[in-house]
C-alpha positions as CSV (number, residue, x, y, z in Angstrom):
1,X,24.3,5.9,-25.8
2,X,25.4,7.8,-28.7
3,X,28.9,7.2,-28.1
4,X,28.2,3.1,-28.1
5,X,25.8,4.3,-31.4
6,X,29.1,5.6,-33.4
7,X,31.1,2.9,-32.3
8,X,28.4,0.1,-33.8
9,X,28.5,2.1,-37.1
10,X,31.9,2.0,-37.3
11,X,32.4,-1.6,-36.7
12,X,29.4,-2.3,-39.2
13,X,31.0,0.3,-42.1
14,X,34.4,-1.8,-41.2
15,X,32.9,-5.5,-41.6
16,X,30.3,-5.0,-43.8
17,X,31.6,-2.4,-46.3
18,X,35.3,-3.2,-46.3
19,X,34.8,-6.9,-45.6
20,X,37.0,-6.9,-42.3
21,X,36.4,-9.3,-39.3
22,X,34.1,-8.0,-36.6
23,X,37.9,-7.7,-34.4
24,X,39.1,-5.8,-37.2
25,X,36.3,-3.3,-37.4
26,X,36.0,-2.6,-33.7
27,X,40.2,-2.6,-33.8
28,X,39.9,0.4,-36.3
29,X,36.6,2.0,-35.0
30,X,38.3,2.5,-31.8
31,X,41.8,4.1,-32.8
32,X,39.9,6.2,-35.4
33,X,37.3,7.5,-32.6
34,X,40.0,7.8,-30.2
35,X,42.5,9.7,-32.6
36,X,44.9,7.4,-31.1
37,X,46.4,6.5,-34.8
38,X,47.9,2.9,-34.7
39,X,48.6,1.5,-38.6
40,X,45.5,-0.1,-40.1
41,X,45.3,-3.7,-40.1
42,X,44.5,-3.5,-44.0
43,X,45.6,-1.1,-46.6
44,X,42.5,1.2,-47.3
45,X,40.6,1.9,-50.1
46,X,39.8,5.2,-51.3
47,X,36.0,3.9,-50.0
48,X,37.2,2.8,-46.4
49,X,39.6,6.2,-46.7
50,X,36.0,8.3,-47.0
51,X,34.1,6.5,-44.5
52,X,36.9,7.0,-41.8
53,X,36.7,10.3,-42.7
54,X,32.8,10.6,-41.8
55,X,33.8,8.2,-38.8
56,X,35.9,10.8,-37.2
57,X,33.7,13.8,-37.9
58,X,30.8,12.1,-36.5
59,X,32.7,11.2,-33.3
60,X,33.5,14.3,-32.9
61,X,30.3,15.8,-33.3
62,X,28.8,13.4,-31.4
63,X,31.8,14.3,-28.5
64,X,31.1,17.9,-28.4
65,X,27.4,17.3,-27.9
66,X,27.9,14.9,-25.1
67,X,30.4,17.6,-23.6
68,X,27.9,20.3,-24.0
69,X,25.3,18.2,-22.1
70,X,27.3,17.2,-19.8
71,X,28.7,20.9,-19.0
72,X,24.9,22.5,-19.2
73,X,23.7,19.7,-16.7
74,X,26.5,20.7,-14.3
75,X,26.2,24.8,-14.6
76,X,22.5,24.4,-13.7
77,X,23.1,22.7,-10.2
78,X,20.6,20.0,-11.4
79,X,23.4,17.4,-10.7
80,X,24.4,19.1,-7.4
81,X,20.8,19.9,-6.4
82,X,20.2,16.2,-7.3
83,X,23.0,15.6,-4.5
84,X,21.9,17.8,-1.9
85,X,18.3,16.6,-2.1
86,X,19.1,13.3,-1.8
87,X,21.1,14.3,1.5
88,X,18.3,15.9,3.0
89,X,16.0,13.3,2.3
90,X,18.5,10.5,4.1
91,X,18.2,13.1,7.3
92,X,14.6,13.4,7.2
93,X,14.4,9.4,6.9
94,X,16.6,9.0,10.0
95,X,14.3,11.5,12.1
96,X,12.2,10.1,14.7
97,X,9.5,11.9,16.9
98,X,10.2,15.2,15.2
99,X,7.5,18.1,14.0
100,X,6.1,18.8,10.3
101,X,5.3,22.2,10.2
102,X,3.0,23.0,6.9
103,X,3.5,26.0,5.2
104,X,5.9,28.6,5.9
105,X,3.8,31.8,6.1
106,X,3.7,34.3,9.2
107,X,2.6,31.3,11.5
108,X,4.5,28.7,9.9
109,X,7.8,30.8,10.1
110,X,7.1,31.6,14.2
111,X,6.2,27.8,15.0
112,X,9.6,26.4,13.2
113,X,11.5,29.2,14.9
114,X,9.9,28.2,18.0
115,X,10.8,24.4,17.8
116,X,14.6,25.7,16.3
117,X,15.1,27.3,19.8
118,X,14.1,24.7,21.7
119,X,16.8,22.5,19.4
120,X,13.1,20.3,18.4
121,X,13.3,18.6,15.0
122,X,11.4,19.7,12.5
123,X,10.5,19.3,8.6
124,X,8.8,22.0,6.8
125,X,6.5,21.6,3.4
126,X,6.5,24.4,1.3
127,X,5.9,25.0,-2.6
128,X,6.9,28.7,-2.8
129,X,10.2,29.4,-4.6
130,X,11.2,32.3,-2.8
131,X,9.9,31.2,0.7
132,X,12.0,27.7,0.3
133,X,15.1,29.6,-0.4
134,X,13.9,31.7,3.0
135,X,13.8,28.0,4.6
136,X,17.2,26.7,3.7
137,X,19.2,29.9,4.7
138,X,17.3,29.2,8.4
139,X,18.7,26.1,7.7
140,X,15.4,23.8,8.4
141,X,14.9,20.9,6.6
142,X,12.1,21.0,4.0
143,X,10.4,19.1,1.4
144,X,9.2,21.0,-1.7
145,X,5.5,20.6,-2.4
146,X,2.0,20.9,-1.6
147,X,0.8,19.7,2.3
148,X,-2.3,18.8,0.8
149,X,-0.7,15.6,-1.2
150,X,-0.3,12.7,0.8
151,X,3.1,12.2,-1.1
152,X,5.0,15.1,0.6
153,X,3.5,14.4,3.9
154,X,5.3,10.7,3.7
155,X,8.3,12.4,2.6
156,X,8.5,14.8,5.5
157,X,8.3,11.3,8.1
158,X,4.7,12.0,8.8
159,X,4.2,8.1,9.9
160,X,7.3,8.7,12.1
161,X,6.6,11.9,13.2
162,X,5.1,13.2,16.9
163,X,3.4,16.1,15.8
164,X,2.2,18.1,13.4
165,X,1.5,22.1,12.4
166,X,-0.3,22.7,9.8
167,X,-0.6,26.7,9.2
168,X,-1.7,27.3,5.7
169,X,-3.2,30.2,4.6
170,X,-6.6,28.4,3.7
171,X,-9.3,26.7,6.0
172,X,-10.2,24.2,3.4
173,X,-6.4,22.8,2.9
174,X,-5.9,22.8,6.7
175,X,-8.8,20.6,6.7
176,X,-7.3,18.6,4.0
177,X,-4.1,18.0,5.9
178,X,-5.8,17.4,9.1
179,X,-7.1,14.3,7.8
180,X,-4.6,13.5,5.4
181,X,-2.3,13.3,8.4
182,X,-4.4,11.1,11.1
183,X,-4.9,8.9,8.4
184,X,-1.4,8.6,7.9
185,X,-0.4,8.7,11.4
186,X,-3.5,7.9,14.5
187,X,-1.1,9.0,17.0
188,X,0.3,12.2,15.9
189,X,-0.4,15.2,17.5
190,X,-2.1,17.5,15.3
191,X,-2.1,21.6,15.9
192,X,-4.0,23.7,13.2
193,X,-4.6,27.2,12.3
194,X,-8.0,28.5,11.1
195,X,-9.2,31.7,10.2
196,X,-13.0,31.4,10.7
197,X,-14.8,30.1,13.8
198,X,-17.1,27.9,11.7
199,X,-14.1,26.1,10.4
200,X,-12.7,25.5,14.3
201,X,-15.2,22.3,15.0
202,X,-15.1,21.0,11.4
203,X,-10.9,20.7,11.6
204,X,-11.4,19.0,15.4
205,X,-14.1,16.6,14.1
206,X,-11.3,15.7,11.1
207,X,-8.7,14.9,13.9
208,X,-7.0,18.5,15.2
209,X,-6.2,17.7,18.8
210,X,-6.0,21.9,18.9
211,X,-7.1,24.3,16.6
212,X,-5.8,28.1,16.9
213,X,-6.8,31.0,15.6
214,X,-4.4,34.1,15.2
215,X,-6.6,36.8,14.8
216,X,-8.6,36.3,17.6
217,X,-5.8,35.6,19.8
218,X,-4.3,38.9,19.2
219,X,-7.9,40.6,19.7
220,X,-8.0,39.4,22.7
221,X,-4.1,40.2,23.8
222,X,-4.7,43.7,22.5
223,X,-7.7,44.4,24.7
224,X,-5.7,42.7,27.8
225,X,-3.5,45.3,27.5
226,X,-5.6,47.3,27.8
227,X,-8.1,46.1,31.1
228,X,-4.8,44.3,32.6
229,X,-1.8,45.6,31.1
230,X,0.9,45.1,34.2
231,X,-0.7,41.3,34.4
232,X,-0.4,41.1,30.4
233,X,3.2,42.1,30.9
234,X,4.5,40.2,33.8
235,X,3.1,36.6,31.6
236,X,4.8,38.0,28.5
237,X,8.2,38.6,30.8
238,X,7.4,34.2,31.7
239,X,8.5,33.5,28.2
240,X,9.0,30.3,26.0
241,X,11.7,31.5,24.0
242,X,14.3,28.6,24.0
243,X,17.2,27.6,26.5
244,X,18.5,31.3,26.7
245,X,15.2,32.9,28.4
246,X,12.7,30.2,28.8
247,X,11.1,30.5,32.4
248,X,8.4,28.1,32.2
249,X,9.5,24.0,31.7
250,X,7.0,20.6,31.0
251,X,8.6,17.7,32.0
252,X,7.2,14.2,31.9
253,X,7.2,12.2,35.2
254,X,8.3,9.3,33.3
255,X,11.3,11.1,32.8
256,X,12.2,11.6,36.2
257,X,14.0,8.7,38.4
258,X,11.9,5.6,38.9
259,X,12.0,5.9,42.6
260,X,9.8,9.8,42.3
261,X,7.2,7.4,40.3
262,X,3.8,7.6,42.5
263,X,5.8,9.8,45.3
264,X,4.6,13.2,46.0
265,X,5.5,17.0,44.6
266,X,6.6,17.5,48.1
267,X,9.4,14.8,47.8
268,X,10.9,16.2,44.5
269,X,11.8,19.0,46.6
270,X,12.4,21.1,43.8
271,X,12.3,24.5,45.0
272,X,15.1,23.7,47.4
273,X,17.3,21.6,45.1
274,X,16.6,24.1,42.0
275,X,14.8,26.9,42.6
276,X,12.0,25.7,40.6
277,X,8.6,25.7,41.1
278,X,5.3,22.9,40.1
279,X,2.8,25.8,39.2
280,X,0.8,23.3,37.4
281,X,0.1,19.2,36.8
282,X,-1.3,17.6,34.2
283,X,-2.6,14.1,35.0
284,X,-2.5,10.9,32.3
285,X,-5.8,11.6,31.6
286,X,-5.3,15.6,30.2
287,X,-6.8,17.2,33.2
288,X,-4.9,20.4,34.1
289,X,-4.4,21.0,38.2
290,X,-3.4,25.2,38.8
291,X,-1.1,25.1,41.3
292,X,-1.5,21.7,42.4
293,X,-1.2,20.8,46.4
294,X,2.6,19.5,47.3
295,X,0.8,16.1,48.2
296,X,-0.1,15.5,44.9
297,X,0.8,11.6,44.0
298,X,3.0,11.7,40.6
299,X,1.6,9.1,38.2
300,X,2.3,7.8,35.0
301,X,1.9,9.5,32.0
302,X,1.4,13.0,33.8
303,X,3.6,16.5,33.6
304,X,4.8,18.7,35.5
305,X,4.6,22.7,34.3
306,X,7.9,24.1,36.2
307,X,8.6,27.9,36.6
308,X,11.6,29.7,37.1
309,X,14.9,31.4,35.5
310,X,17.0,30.0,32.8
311,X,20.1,29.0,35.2
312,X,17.3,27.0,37.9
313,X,15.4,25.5,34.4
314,X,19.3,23.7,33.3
315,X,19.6,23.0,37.0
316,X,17.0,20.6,36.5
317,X,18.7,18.4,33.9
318,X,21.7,18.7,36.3
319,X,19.6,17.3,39.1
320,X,17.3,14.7,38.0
């Protein structure tokens, strides 16, 4: 703009001033800008002599300020940042059935870690500086700002996405998010944190298909250890930790072959073609069967909960 700006003043000072066509003017506005130095189409006048004089050192002033926005823009990132940004945006767009995990505290930090190992999708929303710097070197993707505005939610694919964490440090903004986020989405699956037991049935009434609340599950682990500490440590040894050491698997019957569709447990025959075992079903409707019986009829839109070591949980994939 205020490059085109000293080009019209020279082609004005040119046609007006020195009476020289509009051709003319933009003729010697340009090689006098430029430095090029092509003859004049007139002999000048000691008048036009002075004006190209305060043409050039114009330009040029006006040239080094461009230069040093341009180089100030580029040495702060803001360009690059700009870039990048973009980039991550396109990549949240094209997820589908991924996870936005809200807030990257202690609990936010251990459910993205969780998904990462299990190679799930997710998006996190953060607004802390130093914490979103903590995100990209993990190398999740992440949109900077606050859960509780309906604008970052959108931007993390909350109407595309499956489910949602919401682990921020405050009851009131869980609460927020929690229906923020069913409006947004009526199907998602919504998992909240909550510090206070009072909170717990507000946040399920607002849409949280399950609230959890860390201090009270670590109470209670801590005093397991103590009344049952070999049972505490043989489920801690059944981990969920990702392809390398997960023991226990869910799999949708829907995902199996079309022909085990309403057949029995007993005619997977897992345990003989994988070493796996059902140690639990959970029908269409959300009941959960213990250690269901092997005639058990598979249906639609129920799980099995598999157990066994990492090699028999891949020879699953292998196998069905």
């Amino acid at each position: 703009m205020l490059f085109l700006s000293a080009i019209l003043i020279g082609v004005l000072g040119y046609s007006y001033l020195f009476g020289y066509s509009l051709v003319d003017g933009l003729y010697m506005t340009i090689i006098t800008i430029t430095t090029v130095g092509f003859s004049e189409v007139h002999p000048m006048t000691d008048g036009s002599k002075f004006f190209t004089i305060f043409l050039i050192l114009t330009s040029i002033s006006i040239y080094g300020y461009v230069v040093t926005v341009v180089s100030e823009y580029l040495s702060n990132s803001t360009l690059m940042e700009e870039i990048r940004m973009k980039k991550v945006l396109k990549k949240i767009n094209s997820l589908n059935g991924h996870t936005v995990v809200c807030g990257y505290g202690r609990n936010g930090r251990q459910a993205a870690a969780k998904l990462k190992n299990f190679n799930k999708s997710c998006v996190v929303i953060e607004k802390s500086p130093e914490l979103l710097k903590e995100i990209e070197e993990e190398g999740f993707l992440y949109i900077e700002g606050d859960a509780t505005d309906d604008d970052s939610l959108i931007k993390a694919g909350i109407e595309k996405a499956e489910n949602l964490i919401t682990a921020l440090p405050s009851d009131a903004n869980n609460l927020y998010v929690v229906l923020s986020a069913r409006q947004l989405n009526s199907k998602v699956t919504i998992v909240s944190r909550a510090t206070n037991e009072s909170t717990q049935s507000k946040l399920k009434i607002a849409g949280a298909d399950n609230v959890i609340m860390p201090d009270k599950i670590g109470g209670d682990h801590m005093a397991s250890l103590v009344v049952t500490p070999d049972l505490v440590e043989f489920v801690s040894r059944i981990t969920l930790d990702g392809e390398n050491s997960a023991n226990l698997e869910e799999i949708a019957v829907e995902d199996l072959p079309k022909e085990y569709l309403l057949k029995s447990i007993r005619d997977l025959d897992l345990r003989r073609k994988t070493g796996c075992s059902v140690i639990g079903y959970v029908t269409g409707e959300g009941e959960y069967i213990i250690n269901p019986p092997s005639d058990m009829v598979l249906t639609a839109k129920s799980n099995l909960i598999l157990l066994g070591r990492p090699d028999q949980i891949a020879k699953i994939k292998e196998v069905f």
